[in-house]
TORKOL-4160 file (C-alpha; in steps of 0.2 Angstrom, whole numbers, padded with zeros to 4 digits, m for minus):
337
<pt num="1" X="0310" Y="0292" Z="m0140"/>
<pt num="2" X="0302" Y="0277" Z="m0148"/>
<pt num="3" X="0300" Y="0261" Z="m0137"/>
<pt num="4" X="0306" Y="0253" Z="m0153"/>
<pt num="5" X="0322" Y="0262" Z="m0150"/>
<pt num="6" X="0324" Y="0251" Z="m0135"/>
<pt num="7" X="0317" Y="0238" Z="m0137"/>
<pt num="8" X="0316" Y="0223" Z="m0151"/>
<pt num="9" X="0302" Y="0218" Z="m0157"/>
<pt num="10" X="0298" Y="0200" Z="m0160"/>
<pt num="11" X="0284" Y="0193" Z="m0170"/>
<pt num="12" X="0283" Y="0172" Z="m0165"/>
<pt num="13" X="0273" Y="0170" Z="m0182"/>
<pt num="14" X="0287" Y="0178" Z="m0195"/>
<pt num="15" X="0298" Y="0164" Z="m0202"/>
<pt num="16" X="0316" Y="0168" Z="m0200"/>
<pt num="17" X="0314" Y="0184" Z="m0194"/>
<pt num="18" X="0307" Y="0192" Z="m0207"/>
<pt num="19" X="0294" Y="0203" Z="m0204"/>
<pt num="20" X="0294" Y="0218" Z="m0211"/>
<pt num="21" X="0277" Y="0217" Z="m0219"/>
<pt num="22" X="0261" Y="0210" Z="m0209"/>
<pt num="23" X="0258" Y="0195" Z="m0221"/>
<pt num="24" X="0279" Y="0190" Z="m0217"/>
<pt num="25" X="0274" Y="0193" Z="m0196"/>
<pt num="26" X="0261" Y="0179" Z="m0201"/>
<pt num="27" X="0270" Y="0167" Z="m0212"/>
<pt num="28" X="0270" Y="0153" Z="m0201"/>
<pt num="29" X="0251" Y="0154" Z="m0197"/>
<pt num="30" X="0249" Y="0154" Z="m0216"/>
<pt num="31" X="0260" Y="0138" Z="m0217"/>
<pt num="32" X="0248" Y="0132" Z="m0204"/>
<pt num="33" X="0235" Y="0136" Z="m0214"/>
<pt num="34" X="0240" Y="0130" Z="m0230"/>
<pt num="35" X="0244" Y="0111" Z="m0221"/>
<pt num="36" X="0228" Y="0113" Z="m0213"/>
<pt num="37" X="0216" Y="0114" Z="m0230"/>
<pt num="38" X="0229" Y="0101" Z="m0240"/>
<pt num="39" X="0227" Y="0088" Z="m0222"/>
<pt num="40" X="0209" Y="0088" Z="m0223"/>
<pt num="41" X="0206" Y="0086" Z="m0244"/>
<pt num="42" X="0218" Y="0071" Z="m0239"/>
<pt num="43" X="0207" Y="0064" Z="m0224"/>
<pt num="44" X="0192" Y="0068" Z="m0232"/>
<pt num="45" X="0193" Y="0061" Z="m0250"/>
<pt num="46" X="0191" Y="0043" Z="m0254"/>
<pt num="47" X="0197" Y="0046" Z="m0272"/>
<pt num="48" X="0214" Y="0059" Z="m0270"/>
<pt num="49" X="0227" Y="0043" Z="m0265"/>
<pt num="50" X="0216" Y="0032" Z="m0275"/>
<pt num="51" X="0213" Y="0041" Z="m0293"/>
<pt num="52" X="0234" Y="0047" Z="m0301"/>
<pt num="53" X="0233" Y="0065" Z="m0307"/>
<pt num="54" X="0241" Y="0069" Z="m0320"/>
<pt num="55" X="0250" Y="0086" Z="m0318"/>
<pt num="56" X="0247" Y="0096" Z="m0334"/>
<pt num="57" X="0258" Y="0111" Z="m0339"/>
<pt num="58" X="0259" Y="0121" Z="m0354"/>
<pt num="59" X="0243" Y="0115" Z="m0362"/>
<pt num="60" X="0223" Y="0114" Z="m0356"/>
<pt num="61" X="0222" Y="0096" Z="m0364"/>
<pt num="62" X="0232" Y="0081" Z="m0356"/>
<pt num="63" X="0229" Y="0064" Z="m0368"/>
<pt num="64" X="0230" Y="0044" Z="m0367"/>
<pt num="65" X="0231" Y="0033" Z="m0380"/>
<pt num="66" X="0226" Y="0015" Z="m0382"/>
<pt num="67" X="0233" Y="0001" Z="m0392"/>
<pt num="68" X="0223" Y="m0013" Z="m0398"/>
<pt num="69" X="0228" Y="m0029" Z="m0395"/>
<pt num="70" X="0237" Y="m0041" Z="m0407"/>
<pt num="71" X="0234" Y="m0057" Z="m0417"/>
<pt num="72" X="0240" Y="m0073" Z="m0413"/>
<pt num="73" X="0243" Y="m0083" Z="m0431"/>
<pt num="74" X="0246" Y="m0102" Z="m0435"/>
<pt num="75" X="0267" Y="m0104" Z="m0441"/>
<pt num="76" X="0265" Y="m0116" Z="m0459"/>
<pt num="77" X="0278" Y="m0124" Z="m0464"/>
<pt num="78" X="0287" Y="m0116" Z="m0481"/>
<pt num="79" X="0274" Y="m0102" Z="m0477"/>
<pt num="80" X="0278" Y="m0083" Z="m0471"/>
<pt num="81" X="0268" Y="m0078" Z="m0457"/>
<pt num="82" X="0259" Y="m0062" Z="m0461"/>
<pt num="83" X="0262" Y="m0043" Z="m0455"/>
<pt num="84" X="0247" Y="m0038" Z="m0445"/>
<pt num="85" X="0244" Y="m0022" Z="m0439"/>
<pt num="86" X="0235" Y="m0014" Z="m0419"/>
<pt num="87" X="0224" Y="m0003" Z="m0418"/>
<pt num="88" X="0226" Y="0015" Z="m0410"/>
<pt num="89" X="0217" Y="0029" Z="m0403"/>
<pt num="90" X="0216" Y="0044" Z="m0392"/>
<pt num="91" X="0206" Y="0050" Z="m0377"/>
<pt num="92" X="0207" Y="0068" Z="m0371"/>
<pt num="93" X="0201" Y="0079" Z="m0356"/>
<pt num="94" X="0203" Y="0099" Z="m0355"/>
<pt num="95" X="0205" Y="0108" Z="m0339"/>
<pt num="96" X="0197" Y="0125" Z="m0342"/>
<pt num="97" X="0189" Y="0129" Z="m0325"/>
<pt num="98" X="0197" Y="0136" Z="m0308"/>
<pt num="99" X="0188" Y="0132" Z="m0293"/>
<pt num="100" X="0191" Y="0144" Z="m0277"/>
<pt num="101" X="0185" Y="0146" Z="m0259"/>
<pt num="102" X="0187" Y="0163" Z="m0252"/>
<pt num="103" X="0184" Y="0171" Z="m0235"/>
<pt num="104" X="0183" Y="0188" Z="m0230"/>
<pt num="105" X="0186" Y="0192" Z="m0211"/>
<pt num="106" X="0183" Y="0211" Z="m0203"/>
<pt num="107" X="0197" Y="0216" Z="m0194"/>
<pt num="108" X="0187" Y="0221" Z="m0177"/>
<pt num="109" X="0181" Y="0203" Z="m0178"/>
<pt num="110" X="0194" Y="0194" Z="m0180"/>
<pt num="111" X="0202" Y="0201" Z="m0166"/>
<pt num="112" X="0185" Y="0197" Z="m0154"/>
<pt num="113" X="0182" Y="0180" Z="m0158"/>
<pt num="114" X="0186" Y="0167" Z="m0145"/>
<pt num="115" X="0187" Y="0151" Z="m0159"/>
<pt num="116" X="0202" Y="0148" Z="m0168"/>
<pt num="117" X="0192" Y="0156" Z="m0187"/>
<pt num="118" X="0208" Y="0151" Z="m0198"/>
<pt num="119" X="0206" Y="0133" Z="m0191"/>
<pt num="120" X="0189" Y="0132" Z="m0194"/>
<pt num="121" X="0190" Y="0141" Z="m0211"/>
<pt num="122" X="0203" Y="0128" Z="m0219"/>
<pt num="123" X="0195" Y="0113" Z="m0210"/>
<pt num="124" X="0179" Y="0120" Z="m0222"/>
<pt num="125" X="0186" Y="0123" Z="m0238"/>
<pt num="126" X="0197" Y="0105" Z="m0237"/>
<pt num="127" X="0182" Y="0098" Z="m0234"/>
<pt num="128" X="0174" Y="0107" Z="m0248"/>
<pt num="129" X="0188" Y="0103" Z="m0261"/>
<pt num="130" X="0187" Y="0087" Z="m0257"/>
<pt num="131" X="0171" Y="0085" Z="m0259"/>
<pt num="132" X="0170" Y="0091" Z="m0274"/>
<pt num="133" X="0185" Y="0080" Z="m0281"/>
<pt num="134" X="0178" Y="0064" Z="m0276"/>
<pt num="135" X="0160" Y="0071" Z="m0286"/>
<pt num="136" X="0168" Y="0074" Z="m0300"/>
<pt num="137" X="0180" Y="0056" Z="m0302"/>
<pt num="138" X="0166" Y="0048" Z="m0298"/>
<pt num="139" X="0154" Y="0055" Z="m0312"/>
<pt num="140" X="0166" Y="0050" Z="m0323"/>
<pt num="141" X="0167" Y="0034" Z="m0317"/>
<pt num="142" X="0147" Y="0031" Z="m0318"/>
<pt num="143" X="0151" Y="0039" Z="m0337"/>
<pt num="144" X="0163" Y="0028" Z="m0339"/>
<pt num="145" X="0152" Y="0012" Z="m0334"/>
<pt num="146" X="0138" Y="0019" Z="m0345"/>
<pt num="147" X="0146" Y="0019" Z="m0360"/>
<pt num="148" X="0142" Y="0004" Z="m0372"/>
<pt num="149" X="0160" Y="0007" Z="m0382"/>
<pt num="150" X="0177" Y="0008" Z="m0376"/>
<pt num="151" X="0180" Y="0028" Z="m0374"/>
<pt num="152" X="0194" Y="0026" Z="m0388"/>
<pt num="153" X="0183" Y="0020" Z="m0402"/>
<pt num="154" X="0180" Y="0039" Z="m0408"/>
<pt num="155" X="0163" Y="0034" Z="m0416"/>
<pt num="156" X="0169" Y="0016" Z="m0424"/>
<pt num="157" X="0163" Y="0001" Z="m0416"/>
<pt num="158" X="0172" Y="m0012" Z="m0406"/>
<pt num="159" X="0187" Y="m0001" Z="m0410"/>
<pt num="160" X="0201" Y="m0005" Z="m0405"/>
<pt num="161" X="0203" Y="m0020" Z="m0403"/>
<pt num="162" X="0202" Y="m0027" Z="m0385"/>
<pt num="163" X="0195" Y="m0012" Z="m0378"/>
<pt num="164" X="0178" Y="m0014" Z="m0371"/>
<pt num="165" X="0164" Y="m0001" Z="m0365"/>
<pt num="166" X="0158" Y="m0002" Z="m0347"/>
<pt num="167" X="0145" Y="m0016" Z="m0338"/>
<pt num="168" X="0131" Y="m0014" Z="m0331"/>
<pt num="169" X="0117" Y="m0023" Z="m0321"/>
<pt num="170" X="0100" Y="m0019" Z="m0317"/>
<pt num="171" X="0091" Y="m0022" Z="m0301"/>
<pt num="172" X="0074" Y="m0029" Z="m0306"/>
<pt num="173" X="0066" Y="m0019" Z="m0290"/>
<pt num="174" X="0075" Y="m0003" Z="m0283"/>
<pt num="175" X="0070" Y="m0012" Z="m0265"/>
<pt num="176" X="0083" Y="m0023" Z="m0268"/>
<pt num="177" X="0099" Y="m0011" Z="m0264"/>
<pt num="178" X="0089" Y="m0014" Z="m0247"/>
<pt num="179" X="0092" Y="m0034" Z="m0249"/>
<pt num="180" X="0108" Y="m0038" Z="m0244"/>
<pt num="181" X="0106" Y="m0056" Z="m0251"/>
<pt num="182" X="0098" Y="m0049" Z="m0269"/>
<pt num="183" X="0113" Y="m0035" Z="m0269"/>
<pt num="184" X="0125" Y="m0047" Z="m0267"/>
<pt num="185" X="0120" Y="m0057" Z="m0280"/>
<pt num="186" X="0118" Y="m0041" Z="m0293"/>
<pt num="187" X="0138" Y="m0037" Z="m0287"/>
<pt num="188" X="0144" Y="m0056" Z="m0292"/>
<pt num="189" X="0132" Y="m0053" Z="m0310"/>
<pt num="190" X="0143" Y="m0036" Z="m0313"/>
<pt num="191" X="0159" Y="m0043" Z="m0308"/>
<pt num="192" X="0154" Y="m0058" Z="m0322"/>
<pt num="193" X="0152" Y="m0045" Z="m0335"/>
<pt num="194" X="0169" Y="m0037" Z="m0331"/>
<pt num="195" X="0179" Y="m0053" Z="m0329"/>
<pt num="196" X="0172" Y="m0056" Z="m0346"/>
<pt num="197" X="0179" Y="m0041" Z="m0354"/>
<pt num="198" X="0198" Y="m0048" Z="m0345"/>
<pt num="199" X="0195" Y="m0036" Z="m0330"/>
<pt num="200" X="0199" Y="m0045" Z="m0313"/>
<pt num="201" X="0192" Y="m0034" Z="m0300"/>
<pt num="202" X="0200" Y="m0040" Z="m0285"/>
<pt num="203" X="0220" Y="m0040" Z="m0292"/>
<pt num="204" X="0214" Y="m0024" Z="m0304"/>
<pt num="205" X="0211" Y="m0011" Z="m0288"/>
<pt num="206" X="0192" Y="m0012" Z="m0292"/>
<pt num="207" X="0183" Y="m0004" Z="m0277"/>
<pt num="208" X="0165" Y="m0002" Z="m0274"/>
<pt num="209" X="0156" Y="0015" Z="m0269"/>
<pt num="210" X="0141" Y="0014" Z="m0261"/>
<pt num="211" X="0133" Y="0028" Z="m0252"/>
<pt num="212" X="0130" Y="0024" Z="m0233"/>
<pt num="213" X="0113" Y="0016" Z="m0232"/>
<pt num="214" X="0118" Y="0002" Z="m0245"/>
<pt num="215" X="0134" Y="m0001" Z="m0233"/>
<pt num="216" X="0125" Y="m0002" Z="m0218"/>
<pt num="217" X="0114" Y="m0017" Z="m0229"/>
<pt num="218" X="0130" Y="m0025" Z="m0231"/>
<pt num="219" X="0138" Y="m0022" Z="m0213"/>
<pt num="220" X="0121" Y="m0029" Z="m0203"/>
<pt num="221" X="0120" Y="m0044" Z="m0214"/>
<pt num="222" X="0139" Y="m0046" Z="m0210"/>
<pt num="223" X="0145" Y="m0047" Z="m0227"/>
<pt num="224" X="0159" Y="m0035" Z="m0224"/>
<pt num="225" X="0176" Y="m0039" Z="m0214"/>
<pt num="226" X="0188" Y="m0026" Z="m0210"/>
<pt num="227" X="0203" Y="m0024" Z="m0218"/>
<pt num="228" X="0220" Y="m0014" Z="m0223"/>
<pt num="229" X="0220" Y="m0013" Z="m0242"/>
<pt num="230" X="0234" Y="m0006" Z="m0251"/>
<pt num="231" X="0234" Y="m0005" Z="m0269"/>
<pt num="232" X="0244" Y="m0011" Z="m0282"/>
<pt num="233" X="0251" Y="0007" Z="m0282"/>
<pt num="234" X="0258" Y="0007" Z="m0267"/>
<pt num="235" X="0240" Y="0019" Z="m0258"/>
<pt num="236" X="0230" Y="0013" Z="m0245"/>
<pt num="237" X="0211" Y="0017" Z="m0247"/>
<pt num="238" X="0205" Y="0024" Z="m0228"/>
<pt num="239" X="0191" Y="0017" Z="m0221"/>
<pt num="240" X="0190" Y="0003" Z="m0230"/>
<pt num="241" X="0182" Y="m0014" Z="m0230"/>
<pt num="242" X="0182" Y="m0029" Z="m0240"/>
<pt num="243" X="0168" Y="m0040" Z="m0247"/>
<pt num="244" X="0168" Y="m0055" Z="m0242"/>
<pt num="245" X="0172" Y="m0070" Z="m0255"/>
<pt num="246" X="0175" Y="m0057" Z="m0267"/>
<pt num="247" X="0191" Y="m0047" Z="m0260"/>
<pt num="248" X="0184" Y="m0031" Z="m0267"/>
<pt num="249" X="0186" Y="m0015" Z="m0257"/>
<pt num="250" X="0169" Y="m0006" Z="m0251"/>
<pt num="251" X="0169" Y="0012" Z="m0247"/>
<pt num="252" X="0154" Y="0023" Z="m0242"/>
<pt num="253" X="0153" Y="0044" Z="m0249"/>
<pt num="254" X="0137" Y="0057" Z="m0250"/>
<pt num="255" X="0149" Y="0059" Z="m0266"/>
<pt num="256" X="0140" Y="0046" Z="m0275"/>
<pt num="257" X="0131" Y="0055" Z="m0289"/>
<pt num="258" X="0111" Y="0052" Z="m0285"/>
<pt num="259" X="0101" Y="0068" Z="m0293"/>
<pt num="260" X="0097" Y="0073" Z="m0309"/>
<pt num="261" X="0114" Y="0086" Z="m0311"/>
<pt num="262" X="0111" Y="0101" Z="m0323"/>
<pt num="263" X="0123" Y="0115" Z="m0318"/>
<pt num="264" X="0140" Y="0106" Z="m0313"/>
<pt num="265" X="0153" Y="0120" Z="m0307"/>
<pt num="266" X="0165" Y="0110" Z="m0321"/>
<pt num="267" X="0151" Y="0109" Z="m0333"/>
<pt num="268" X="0154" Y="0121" Z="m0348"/>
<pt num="269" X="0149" Y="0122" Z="m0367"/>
<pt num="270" X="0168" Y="0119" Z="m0371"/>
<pt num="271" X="0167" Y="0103" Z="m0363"/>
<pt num="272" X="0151" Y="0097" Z="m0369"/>
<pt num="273" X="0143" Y="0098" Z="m0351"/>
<pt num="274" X="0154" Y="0083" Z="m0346"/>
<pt num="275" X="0151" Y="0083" Z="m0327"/>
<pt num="276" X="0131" Y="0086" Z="m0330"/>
<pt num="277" X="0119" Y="0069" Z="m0328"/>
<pt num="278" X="0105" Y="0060" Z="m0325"/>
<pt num="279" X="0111" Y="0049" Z="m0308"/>
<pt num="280" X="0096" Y="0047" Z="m0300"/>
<pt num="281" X="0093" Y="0027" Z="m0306"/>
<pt num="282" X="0112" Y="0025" Z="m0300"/>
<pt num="283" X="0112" Y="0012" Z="m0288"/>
<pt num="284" X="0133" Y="0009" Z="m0283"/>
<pt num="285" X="0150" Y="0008" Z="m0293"/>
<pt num="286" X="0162" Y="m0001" Z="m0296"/>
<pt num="287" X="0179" Y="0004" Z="m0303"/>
<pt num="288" X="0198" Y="0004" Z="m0303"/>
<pt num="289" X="0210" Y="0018" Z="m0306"/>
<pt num="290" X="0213" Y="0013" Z="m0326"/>
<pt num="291" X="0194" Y="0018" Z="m0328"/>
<pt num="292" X="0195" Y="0036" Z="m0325"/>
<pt num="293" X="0209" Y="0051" Z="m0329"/>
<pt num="294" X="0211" Y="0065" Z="m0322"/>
<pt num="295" X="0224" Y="0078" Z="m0325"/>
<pt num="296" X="0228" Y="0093" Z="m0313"/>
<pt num="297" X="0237" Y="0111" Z="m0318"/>
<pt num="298" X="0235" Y="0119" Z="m0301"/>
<pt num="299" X="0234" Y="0110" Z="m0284"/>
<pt num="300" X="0227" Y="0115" Z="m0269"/>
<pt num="301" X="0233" Y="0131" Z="m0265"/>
<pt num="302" X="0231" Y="0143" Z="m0253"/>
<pt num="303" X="0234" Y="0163" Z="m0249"/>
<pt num="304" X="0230" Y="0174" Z="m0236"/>
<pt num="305" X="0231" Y="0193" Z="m0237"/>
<pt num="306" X="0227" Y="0209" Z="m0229"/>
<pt num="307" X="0220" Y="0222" Z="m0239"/>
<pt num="308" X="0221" Y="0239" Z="m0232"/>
<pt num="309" X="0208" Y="0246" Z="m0244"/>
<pt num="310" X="0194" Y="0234" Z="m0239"/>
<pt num="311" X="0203" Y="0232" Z="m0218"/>
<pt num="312" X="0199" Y="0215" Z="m0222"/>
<pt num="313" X="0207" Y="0198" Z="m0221"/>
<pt num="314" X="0205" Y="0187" Z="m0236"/>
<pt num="315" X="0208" Y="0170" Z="m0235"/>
<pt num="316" X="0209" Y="0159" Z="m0253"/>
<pt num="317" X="0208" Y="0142" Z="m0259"/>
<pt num="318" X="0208" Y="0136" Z="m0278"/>
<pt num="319" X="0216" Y="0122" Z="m0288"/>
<pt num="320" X="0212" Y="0116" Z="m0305"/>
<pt num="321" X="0208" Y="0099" Z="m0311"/>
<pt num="322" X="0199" Y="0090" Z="m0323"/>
<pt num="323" X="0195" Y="0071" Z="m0326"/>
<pt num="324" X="0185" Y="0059" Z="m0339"/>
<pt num="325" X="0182" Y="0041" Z="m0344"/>
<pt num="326" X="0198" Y="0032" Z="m0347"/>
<pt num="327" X="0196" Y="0011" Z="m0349"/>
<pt num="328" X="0178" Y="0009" Z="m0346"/>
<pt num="329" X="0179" Y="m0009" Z="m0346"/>
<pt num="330" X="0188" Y="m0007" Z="m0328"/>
<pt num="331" X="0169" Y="0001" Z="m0322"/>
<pt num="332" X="0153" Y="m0006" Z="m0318"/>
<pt num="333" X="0137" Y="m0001" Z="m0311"/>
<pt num="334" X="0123" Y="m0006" Z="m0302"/>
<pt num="335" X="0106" Y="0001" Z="m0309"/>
<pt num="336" X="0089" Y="0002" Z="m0300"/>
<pt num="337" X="0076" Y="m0001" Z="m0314"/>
């Protein structure tokens, strides 16, 4: 006689009971899991609750349009005022790559190891994801800020009307990101160009990015005061702190694009090699959530499977996004020379 003849079995990670496979004895470490990758992307990302994603289904290709502002016209009397007309365009952005973290585990391993590996595992591939979201938004913003037209005028200058290219300003020696006096003063010349355009940085969302040296310049010379900014959408950025006299956000990444890129894992011929750049002269940026769009047809999502052929454990991660300039007026940059 089978002890299962006596005895009930009960598996503690099975979600309602059901377990009659091994990956339904385990669905509640998988839901673990799953919160686990999705909680670190969210902790780890400066851009995710900063940057809307748009989510894209039944087509590759998700699109904005601009319309260019209107004219103003003097009434005469006896005279009729005269039909004028606005300018539109159309910016698009394809996703066409899937990006995926997998893990393979032994089985004799898995069941010898004294550290909790699916914790570890998921804490490494949010970290991961998110990092790679946050390099990508923020190429695009730096693509955005670099572009001397407004990314809807499709080859015809000044088009449309009211829609400006990006600002930047150059530092006149690449020592003075390490001049918190000389850096302040290159921020205020940037924010003038943007204001100049109609952009107002601190009731726009603008926030800066820096990498960590240039916000330790800014922390020792007490330039920075803490604060809890929410944004006009409602997000609140972690970790931030705002300029001082300029009520601007400040947040540090390693994210900030610095290298000459040349291989991007969203790079492809079929989008012109969008994410690939020259950063190396890239000093900080600064930019609010109309500068950049970005589109998402699968979120993070994860799996976990056994494979009896292999006797292997496989844990996955993928998703699928994509982003590109949107208003480039709404992004500026800091350039060393």
């Amino acid at each position: 006689m089978a002890l299962d003849d006596v005895f009930t079995v009960t598996y503690p990670n099975s979600q309602n009971s059901v377990d009659s496979t091994q990956a339904e004895r385990l669905a509640l470490i998988i839901e673990d899991y799953s919160g686990q990758v999705e909680g670190t992307v969210q902790r780890r990302s400066i851009t995710t609750g900063f940057i809307p994603f748009k989510t894209v289904r039944g087509s590759a290709t998700f699109t904005n349009h601009a319309v260019g502002e209107s004219t103003l016209q003097k009434l005469v009397p006896g005279a009729a005022l005269d039909g004028t007309k606005n300018d539109f365009a159309k910016n698009s952005v394809t996703i066409d790559t899937v990006l995926a973290a997998r893990n393979t585990l032994p089985m004799l391993d898995v069941l010898q190891t004294q550290d909790d590996v699916l914790r570890e595992i998921s804490t490494e591939h949010g970290k991961k994801i998110a990092k790679m979201i946050d390099n990508a938004i923020l190429i695009q913003a730096a693509k955005a800020a670099a572009l001397a037209e407004s990314s809807f005028s499709n080859g015809t200058s000044g088009k449309p009307a009211g829609h400006f290219g990006g600002s930047t300003e150059t530092l006149a020696d690449a020592a003075d990101l390490a001049d918190p006096a000389k850096l302040y003063q290159a921020l205020l010349n940037l924010f003038v160009k943007m204001e100049v355009k109609d952009v107002d940085p601190a009731n726009d969302d603008v926030v800066i990015i820096v990498t960590p040296a240039v916000h330790a310049v800014l922390a020792q010379a007490e330039m920075l005061v803490n604060a809890n900014y929410i944004t006009s959408m409602g997000n609140t950025l972690q970790g931030a702190t705002v300029l001082k006299a300029l009520g601007v956000p400040i947040l540090k990444s390693n994210n900030l694009p610095q290298t000459n890129i040349t291989s991007h894992l969203l790079s492809n011929a079929g989008n012109s090699n969008a994410y690939n750049g020259d950063f190396t002269k890239l000093g900080l940026l600064a930019f609010s959530p109309r500068a950049v769009m970005a589109g998402v047809t699968i979120p993070v999502t994860t799996d976990i499977f056994w494979d009896k052929v292999y006797k292997m454990w496989f844990v996955d991660a993928h998703l699928s996004f994509a982003a590109g300039p949107n208003r480039a007026e709404f992004a500026g940059r800091i350039m060393k020379p």
